[in-house]
Steps between C-alpha positions, in 0.01 A plus 500: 500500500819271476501166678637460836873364423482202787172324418376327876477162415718356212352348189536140358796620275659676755470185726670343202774721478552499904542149422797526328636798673455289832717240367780767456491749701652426834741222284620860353543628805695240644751501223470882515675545851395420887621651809395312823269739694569568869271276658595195741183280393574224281272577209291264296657228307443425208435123420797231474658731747574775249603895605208652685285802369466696793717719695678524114537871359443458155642674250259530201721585187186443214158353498385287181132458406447337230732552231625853652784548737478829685819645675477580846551861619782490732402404850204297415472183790295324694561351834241270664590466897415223684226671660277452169591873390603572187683880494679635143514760201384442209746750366360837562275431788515295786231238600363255773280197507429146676698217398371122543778321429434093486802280364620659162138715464458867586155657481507894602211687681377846333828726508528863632752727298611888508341678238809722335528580110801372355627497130255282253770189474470453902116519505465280236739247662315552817167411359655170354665427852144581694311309246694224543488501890120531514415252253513179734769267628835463373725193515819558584821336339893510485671546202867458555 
């Protein structure tokens, strides 16, 4: 019997390694591509006044962990609404979750996602991208 491939509760190391993905994922994004969502709300702010995070379709062109940059498959986002949703794809299938967002800090709830079989490269990218959602807050940051 093989191991399940999302364990439920990440270890130290992977802690670790959310650690540093944290620190560049959304930055990525950011420098990857925005277009403003259609929402009238304002959206969080970052602090010092910075871009906010919400209401912000994000374009996610790779995710690095560690030492390893994955490529996105095309169409991967995320968009966290002002209503403390989070909606996306993480390439293949599509996915939903609750979004605290406090200053630059985003913590997601458990996420719901379709369930199709795509090509390995996708799933694998997927995993990375889920992994990295569930495994506590993230701090957000401009790049550029």
């Amino acid at each position: 019997m093989e191991p399940p491939l999302h364990p439920s509760r990440p270890t130290a190391m992977d802690k670790h390694r959310l650690t540093l993905t944290v620190l560049t994922l959304l930055p990525l994004a950011v420098a990857c591509g925005t277009d403003t969502g259609s929402g009238s709300g304002s959206g969080s702010v970052a602090p010092d006044g910075k871009p906010p995070v919400t209401g912000i379709h994000w374009r996610v062109d790779s995710l690095t962990t560690g030492d390893t940059t994955q490529k996105a498959p095309i169409g991967a986002y995320l968009q966290i609404d002002d209503s403390g949703q989070a909606h996306g794809k993480y390439g293949c299938n599509s996915f939903g979750a609750s979004a605290a967002v406090q200053g630059d800090r985003v913590d997601f709830g458990s996420a719901r996602s379709t369930d199709m079989a795509c090509d390995k490269a996708p799933m694998a990218f997927e995993a990375a991208f889920s992994h990295t959602l569930a495994g506590g807050a993230l701090t957000a940051a401009v790049d550029g």
